[in-house]
N, C-alpha and C positions, 0 to 999 in steps of 0.2 A: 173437099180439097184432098188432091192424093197423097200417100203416104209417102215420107222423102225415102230415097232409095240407100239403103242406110251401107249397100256395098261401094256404092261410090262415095257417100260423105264418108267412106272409114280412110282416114289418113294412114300413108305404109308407114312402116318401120324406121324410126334414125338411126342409122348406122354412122355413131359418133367414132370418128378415128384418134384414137390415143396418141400423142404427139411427146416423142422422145425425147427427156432430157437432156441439153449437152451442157449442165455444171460442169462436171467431172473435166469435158474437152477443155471450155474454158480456164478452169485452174490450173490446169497441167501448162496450157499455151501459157498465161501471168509467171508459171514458175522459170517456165524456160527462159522468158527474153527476163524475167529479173537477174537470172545467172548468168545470161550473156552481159548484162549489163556491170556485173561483179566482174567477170571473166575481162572484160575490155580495162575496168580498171585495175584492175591487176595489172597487167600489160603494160600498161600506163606507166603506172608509178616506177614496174622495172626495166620501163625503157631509160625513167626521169632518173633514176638512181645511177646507172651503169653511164648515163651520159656525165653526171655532175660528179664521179669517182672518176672518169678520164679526163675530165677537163682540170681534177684537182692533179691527178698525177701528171698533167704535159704541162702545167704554168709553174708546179711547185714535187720535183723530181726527188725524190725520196734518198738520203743520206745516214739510212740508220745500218749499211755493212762497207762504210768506205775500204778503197782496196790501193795500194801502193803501185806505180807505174812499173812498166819491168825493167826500165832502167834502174827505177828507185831501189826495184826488191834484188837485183841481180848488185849495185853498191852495197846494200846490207849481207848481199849473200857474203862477198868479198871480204866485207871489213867482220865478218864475225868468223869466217872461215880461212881465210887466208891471212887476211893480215896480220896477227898475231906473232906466225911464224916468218913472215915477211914484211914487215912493215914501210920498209920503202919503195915498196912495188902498188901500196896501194894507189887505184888511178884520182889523186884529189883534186887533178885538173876539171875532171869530168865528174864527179862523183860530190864533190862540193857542194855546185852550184843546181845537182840534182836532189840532193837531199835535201837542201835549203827551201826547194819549193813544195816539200811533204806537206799536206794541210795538217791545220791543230787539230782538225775534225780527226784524222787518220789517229795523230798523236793520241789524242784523250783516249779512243777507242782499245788501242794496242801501247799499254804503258811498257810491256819488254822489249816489242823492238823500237818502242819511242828513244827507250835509253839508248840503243844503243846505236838508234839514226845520230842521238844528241853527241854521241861521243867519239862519231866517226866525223861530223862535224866539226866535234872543239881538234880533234888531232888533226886534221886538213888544216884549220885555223894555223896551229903551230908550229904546223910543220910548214906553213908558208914562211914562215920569220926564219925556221931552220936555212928553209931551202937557199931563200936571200943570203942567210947569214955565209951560206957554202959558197955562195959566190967570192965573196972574201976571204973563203979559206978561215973561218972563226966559226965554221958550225962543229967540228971537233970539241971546243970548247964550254959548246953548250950541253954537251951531252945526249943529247937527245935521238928519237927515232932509233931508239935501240932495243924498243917493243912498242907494245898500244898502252901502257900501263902511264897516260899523260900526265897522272897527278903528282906520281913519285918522280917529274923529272925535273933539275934543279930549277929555282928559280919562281915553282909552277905550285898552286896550295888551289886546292877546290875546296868546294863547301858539302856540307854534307850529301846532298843531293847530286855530286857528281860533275855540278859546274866549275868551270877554273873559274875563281873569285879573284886571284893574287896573280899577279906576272909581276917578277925583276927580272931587266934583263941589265945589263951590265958588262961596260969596257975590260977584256975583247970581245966578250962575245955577245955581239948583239949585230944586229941587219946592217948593210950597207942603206937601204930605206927601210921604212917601217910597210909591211906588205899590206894588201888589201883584205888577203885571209885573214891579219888581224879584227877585222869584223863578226868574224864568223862567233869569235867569243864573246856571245850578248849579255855572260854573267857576271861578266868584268867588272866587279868593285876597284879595284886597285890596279895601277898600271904605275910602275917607276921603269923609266928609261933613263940611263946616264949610261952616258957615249965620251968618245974617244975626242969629241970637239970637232973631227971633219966627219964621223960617223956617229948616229946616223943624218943624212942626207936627206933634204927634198922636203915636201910637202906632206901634212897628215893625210894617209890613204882617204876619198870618199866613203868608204866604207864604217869611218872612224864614229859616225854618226848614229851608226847602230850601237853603241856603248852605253845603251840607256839607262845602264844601274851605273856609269861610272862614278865613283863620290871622293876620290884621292887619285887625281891626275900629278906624276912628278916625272920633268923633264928637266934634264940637266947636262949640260955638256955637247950640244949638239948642234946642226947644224943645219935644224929642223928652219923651214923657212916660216914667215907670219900666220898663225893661226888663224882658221877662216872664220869671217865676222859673226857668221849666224851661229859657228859651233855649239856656243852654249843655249842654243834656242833647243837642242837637242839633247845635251847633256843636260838635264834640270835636275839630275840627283846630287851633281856634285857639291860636293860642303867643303873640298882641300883642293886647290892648286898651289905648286910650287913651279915655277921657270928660273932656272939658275944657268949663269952663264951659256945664250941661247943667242950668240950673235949675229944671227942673219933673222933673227926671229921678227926684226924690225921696234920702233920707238913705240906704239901702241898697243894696248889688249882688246881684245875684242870687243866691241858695243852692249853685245847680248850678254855679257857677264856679268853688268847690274842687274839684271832678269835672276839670277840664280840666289837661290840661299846660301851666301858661302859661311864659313867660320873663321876657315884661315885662309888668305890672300898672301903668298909670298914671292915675289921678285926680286932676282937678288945678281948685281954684278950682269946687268946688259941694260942699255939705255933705254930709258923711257921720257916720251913726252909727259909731262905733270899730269896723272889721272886721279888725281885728291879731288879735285873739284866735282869729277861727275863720278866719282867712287862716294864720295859723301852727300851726296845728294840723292843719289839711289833708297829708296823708302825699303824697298827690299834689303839689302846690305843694312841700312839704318841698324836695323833691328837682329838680324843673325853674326853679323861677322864681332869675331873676338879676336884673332891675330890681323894684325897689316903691315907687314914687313916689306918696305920698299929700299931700302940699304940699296949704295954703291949703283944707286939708276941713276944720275946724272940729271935728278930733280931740280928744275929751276921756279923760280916764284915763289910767292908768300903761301903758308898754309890756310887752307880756306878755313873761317871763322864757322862754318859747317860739319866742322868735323868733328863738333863736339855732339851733334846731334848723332851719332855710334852710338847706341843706348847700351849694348852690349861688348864694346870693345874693353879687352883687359892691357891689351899689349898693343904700343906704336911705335916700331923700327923704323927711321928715317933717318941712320948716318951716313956719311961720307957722301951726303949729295952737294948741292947749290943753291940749297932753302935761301930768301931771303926774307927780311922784315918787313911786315912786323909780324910778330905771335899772335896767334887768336887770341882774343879776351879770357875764356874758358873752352877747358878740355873736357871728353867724356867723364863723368862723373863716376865711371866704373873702371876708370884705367887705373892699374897697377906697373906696370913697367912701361917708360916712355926712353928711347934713347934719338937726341940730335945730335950726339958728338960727332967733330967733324965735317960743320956747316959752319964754314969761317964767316959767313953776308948775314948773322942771323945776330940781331943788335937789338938791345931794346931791357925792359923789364919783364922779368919771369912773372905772367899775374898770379896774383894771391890763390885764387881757387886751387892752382895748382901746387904752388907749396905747401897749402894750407888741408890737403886732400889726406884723410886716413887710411885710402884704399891704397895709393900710392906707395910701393915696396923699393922701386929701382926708379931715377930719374937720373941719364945720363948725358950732361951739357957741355963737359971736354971739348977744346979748341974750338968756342963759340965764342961770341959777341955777348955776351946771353948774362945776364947780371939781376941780382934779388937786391929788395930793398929791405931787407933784414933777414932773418934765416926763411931760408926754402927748403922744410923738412927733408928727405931723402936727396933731394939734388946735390948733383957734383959738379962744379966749374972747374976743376983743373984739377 
């Protein structure tokens, strides 16, 4: 057998080819799209931020450097600059009714020219009563507009803070009406008008309404016409009215007055329809009022047996009217001075409670019908 040919069974050479790594490629490729994928949200978020800060500033517009109109700043320029030395030149036609609509927002921000928006204000106010009263030829008399200095002028008392708190005005000198600028003084605690009986004239200005601290309302002598029904839905501070000889004022008060906490209730010398009956039945009144002077109103009817429910009344004026019989059974249990003298229709027996009463200092029954069935402590019959 021949020998195998050992050049041809010799197998050539492997020529293994080494095959290049690409780790390195592939990690570098993972780092880039993971940083794009950073990169996108980034983006993102500050596209989501810059849209949800404009949608807060165009629904809700930012109020933290409020700025005054130039109307508004060109009246302050005026009234801190000019009118001092001028003061009847200031424009309060136009200057009023511009300051008035200054925001509180402006106000709290800017307390020095707040003041002195607030006092260019109260002076437009007074100088409107002035101005009216010139019409009559009685603003001489008031003194006034003879600088900006409003609290030293007669009549006029502010509170510490600068507001007029106090007006007297007073026959001569006082308005031919009560003006509308009377509103502009919102710190009005006190207001007395007494007038000449044909001045002042007309209706309480609409503006009157804005007196929301008023708490001692006195009108006397005038020829102010019926008070308007809701007045008092507006004034709820007051605690004092007095209306004294007010004859055009008409026979009723206003509805809304049983609404108000008063103390003292006085009427005095102008007719009135009987308002005992829904003055003492008011639950509110019940319990605050301690004066009720109704004298010389031309009161008809019996006093309502309700009147004794006044838990706090001290004092009951009801002379020189047209009461008639009979008396209630019992009076407030806290009255100290009661006078009827002067209601000749007023017949019957004085009840006991009432003679019988330790609180009781003055009981005055003079030219009554009015009779005790043995002594009536403090009472006078004749």
């Amino acid at each position: 057998m021949p020998e195998p040919d050992h050049e041809l069974a010799q197998w050539p050479p492997l020529h293994v080819q080494k095959r290049k790594c690409h780790c390195k490629t592939k990690r570098n490729r993972g780092l880039l799209i993971l940083l794009i994928i950073i990169l996108f949200f980034l983006i993102g978020n500050v596209i989501f931020l810059n849209v949800r800060v404009l949608s807060m500033n165009t629904s809700t517009p930012s109020n933290t450097n409020p700025t005054l109109s130039a109307n508004a700043q060109q009246c302050l320029s005026q009234y801190t600059l000019n009118a001092p030395s001028s003061p009847s030149s200031y424009p309060c036609s136009t200057c009023l009714p511009t300051l008035q609509t200054v925001t509180s927002t402006y106000l709290s921000s800017n307390p020095q020219n707040a003041q002195q928006i607030l006092n260019a204000i109260q002076f437009c106010g007074l100088r409107g009563i002035f101005d009216t009263a010139n019409s009559q030829g009685q603003a001489s008399l008031l003194g006034w507009v003879t600088d900006v200095k409003f609290c030293a002028w007669n009549g006029v008392t502010c509170d510490g803070s600068g507001r007029v708190a106090n007006l007297q005005l007073t026959f001569p000198g006082v308005p031919a009406t009560l003006p509308n600028e009377l509103g502009a003084l919102t710190g009005l605690e006190s207001l007395q008008v007494i007038g000449g009986n044909s001045i002042p004239a007309g209706a309480l200005p609409s503006s009157f309404i804005n007196l929301t601290s008023l708490s001692n309302l006195h009108i006397e002598a005038t020829a102010i016409t019926p008070l308007p029904d809701s007045l008092f839905s507006y004034l709820t501070a007051m605690t004092t009215l007095t209306l004294v000889r007010n004859p055009m004022m008409g026979a009723s008060l206003p509805s809304t007055l049983t609404q108000v906490p008063l103390k003292n209730l006085v009427v005095n010398s102008q007719q009135l329809n009987n308002p005992l009956p829904s003055l003492s039945s008011s639950s509110t009144l019940q319990a605050s009022l301690k004066l009720l002077d109704l004298s010389s109103t031309s009161l008809t009817g019996p006093i309502p047996n309700t009147i004794s429910s006044f838990s706090s009344l001290t004092q009951l004026l009801l002379s020189n009217n047209n009461l008639q019989a009979p008396l209630p059974t019992t009076f407030p249990p806290s009255l100290q001075i009661i006078s009827l003298q002067n209601n000749t229709a007023l017949t019957g027996t004085v009840p006991s409670s009432l003679c019988n009463s330790t609180q009781l200092m003055s009981c005055s029954l003079q030219s009554t019908g009015l009779s005790a069935s043995g002594g009536c402590g403090s009472c006078q019959f004749s």
